[in-house]
C-alpha positions as a Markdown table, in Angstrom:
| # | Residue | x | y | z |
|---|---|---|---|---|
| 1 | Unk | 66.6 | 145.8 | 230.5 |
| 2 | Unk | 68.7 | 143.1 | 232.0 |
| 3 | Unk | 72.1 | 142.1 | 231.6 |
| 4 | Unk | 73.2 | 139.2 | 230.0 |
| 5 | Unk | 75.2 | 137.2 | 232.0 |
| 6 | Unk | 78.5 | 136.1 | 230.4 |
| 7 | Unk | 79.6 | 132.7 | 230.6 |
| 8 | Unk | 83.7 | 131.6 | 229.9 |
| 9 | Unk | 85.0 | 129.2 | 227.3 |
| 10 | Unk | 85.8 | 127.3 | 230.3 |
| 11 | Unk | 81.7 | 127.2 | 231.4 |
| 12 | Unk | 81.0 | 126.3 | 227.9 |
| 13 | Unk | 83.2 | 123.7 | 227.7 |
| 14 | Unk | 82.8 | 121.9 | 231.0 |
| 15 | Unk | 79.0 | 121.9 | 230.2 |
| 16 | Unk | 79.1 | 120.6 | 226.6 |
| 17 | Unk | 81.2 | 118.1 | 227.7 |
| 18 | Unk | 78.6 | 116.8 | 230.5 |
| 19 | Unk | 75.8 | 117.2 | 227.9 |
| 20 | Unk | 77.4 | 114.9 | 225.2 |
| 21 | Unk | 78.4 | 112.5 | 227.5 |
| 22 | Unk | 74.6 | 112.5 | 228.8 |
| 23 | Unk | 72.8 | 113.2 | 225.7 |
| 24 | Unk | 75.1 | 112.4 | 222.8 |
| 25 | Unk | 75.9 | 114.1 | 219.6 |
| 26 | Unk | 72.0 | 113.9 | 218.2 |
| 27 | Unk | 70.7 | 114.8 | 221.6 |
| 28 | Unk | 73.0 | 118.2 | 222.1 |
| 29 | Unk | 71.1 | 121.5 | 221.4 |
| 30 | Unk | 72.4 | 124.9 | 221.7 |
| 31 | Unk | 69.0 | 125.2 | 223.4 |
| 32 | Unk | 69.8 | 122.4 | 226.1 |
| 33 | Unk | 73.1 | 124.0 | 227.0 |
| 34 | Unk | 71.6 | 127.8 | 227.1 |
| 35 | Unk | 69.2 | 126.3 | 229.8 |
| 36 | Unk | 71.9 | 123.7 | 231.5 |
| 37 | Unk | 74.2 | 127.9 | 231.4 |
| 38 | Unk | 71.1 | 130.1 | 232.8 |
| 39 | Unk | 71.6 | 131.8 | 229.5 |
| 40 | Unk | 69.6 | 132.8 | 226.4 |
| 41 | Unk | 71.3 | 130.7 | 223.3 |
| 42 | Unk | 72.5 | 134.1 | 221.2 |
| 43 | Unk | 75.1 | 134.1 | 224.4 |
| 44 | Unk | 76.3 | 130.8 | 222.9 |
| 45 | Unk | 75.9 | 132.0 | 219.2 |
| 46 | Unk | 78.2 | 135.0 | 220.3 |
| 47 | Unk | 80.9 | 132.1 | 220.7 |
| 48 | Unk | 80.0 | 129.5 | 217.6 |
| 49 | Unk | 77.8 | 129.5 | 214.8 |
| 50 | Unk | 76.7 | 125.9 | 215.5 |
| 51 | Unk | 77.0 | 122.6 | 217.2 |
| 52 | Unk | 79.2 | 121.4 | 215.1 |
| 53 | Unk | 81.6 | 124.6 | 216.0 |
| 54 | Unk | 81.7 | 124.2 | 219.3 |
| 55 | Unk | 81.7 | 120.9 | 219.6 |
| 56 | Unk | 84.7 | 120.6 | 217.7 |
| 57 | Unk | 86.6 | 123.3 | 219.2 |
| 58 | Unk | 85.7 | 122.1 | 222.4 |
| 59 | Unk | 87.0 | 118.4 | 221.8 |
| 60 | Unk | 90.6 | 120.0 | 220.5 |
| 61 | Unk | 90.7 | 122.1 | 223.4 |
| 62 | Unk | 90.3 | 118.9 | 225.8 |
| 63 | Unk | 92.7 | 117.1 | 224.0 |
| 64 | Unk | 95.4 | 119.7 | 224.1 |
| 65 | Unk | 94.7 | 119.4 | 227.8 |
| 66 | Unk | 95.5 | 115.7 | 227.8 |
| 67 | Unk | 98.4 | 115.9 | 225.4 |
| 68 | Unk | 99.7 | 118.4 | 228.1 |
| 69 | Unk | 99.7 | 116.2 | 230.4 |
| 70 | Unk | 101.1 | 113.7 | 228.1 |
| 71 | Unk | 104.3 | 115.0 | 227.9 |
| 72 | Unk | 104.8 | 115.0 | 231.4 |
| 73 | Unk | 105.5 | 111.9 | 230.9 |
| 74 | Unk | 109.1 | 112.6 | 230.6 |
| 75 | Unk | 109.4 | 113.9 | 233.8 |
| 76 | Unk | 109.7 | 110.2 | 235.4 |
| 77 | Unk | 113.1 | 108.7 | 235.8 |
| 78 | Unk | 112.4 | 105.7 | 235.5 |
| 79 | Unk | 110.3 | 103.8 | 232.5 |
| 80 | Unk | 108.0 | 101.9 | 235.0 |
| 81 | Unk | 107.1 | 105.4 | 236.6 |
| 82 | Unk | 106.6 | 106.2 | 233.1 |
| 83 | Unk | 104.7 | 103.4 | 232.2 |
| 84 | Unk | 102.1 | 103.7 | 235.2 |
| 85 | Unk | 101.6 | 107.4 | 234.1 |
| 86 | Unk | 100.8 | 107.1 | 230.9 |
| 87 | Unk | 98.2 | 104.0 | 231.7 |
| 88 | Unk | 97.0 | 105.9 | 234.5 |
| 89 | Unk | 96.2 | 108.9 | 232.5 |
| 90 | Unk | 94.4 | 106.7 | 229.3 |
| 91 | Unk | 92.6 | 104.9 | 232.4 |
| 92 | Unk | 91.1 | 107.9 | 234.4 |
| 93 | Unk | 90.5 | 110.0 | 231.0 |
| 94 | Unk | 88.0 | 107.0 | 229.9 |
| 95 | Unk | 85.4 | 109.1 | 228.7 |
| 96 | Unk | 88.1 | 110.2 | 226.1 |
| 97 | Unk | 87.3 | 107.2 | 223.2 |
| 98 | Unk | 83.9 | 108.4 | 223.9 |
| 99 | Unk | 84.6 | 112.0 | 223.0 |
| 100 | Unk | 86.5 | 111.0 | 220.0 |
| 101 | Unk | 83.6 | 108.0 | 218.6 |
| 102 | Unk | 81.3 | 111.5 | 218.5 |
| 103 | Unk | 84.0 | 113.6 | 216.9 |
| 104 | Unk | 83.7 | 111.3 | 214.5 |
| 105 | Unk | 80.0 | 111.5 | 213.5 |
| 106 | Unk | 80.3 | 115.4 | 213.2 |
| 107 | Unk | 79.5 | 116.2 | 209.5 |
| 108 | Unk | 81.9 | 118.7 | 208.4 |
| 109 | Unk | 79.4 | 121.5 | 207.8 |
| 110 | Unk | 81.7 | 124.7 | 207.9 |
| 111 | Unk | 85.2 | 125.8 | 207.6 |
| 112 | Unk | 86.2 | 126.3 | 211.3 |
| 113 | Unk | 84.6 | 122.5 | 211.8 |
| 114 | Unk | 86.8 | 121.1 | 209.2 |
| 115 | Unk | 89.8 | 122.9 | 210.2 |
| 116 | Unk | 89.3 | 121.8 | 214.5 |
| 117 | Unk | 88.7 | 117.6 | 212.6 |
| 118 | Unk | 92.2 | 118.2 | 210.7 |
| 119 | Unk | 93.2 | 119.1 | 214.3 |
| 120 | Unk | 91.8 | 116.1 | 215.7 |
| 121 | Unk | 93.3 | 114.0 | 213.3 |
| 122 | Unk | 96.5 | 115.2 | 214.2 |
| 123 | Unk | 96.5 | 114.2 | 218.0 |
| 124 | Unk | 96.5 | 110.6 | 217.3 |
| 125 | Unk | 99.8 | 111.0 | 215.7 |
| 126 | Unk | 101.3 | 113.8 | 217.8 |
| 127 | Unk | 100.3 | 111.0 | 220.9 |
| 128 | Unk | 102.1 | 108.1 | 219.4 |
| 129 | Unk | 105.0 | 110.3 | 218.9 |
| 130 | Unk | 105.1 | 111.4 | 222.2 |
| 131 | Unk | 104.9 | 108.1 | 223.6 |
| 132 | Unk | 107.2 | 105.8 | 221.2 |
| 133 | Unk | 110.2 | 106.5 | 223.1 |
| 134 | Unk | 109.1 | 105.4 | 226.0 |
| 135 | Unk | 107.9 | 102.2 | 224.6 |
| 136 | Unk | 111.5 | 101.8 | 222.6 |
| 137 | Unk | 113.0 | 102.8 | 226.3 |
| 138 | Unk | 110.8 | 99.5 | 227.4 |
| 139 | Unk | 112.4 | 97.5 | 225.0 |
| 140 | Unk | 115.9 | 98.1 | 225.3 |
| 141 | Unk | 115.8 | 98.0 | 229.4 |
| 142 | Unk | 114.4 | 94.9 | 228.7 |
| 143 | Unk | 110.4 | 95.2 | 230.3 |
| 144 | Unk | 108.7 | 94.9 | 227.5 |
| 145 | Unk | 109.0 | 92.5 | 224.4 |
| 146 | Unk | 111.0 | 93.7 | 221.6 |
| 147 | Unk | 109.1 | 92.0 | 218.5 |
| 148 | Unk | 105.9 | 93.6 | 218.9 |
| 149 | Unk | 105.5 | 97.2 | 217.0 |
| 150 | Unk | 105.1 | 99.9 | 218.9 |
| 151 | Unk | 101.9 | 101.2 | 217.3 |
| 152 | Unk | 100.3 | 97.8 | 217.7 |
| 153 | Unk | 101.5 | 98.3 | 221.6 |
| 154 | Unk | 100.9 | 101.9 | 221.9 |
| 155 | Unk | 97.2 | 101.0 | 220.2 |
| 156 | Unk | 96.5 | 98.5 | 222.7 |
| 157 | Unk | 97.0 | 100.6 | 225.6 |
| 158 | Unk | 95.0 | 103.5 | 224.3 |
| 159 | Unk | 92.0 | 100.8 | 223.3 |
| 160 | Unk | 92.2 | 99.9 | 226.7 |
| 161 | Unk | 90.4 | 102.8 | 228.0 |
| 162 | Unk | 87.4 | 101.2 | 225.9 |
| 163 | Unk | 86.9 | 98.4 | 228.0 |
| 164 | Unk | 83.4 | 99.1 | 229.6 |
| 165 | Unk | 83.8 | 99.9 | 233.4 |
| 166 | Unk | 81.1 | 97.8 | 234.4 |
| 167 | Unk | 78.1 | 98.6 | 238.1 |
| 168 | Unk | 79.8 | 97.5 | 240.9 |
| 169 | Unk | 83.0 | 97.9 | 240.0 |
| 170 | Unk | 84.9 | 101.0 | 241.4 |
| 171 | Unk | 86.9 | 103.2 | 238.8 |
| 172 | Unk | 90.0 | 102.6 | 240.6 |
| 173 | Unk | 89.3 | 98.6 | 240.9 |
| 174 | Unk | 88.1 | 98.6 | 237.2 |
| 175 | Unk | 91.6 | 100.7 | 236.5 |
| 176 | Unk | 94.1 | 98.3 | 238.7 |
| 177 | Unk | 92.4 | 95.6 | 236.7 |
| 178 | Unk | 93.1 | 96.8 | 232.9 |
| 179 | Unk | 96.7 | 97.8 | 234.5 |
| 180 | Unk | 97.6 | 94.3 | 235.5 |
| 181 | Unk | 96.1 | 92.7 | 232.2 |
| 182 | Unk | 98.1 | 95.6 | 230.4 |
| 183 | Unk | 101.2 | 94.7 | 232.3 |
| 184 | Unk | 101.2 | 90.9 | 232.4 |
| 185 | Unk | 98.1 | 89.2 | 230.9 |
| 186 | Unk | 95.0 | 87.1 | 232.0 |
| 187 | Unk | 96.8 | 83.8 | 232.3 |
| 188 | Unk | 98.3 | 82.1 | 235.4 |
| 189 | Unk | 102.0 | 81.6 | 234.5 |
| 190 | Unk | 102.4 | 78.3 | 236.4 |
């Protein structure tokens, strides 16, 4: 009898994530991503009970990635170094507001799935609290305006990433572009 081969949490991951961003949430199967892994689904069911599991548990695990990353943001001296790296990262993680408009259709159909959507839940605020001194740094140096909240700022920049990136237009041309209307608006100042 042969072997099954054994697949990592990493393999699962990096797969479910192409398959929902190519299929969806209603067009992932355990029994597309067994073929997509060169492996019979009860290797998967090993891992997760069900879709709902696993995509959950991969969607906190990606965003415990990016809030990684996040606080790196501390690491820059200075607040437009700062600045660049946080659009930077909302920018080239685009596919993220994508991720989290499925999280949100995923019924909570079992304990674990309930549990990972608390966890989910909790990013958006562990991000703006990451993030609001930096924007009150912005204020009091003076580089950004002082009367607007910082959730309604810190919102804005994370919406950003929602803005379609368009055929024709090259991630980092479509990227530079949301950057500049980030940082100083669509209107000629003449």
């Amino acid at each position: 009898m042969a072997r099954e081969r054994k697949i990592s949490l990493t393999e699962l991951f990096a797969q479910t994530k192409q398959l929902l961003l190519e299929h969806g949430y209603e067009g992932f199967t355990f029994g597309l991503l067994a073929d997509r892994l060169g492996v019979a689904r009860s290797a998967i069911y090993k891992y997760f009970e069900n879709k709902e599991e696993l995509i959950t548990a991969y969607m906190v695990d990606e965003m415990e990635q990016v809030f990684e990353k996040l606080t790196r943001i501390h690491d820059f001296p200075a607040f437009e170094e700062q600045f660049r790296f946080l659009l930077d990262l909302i920018l080239y993680h685009d596919d993220l507001h994508e991720m989290i408009a499925i999280g949100k259709k995923i019924p909570e159909t079992h304990p674990k799935v309930k549990e990972n959507k608390r966890r989910l839940a909790q990013f958006h605020e562990r991000m703006y609290d990451e993030l609001q001194p930096v924007i009150q740094r912005g204020k009091r140096e003076g580089k950004m305006k002082p009367h607007l909240p910082d959730r309604v700022v810190l919102g804005y920049i994370f919406q950003s990433a929602a803005v379609p990136h368009f055929p024709g237009i090259s991630l980092a041309e479509w990227a530079e572009s949301i950057r500049e209307i980030i940082m100083h608006g669509v209107l000629n100042r003449n």
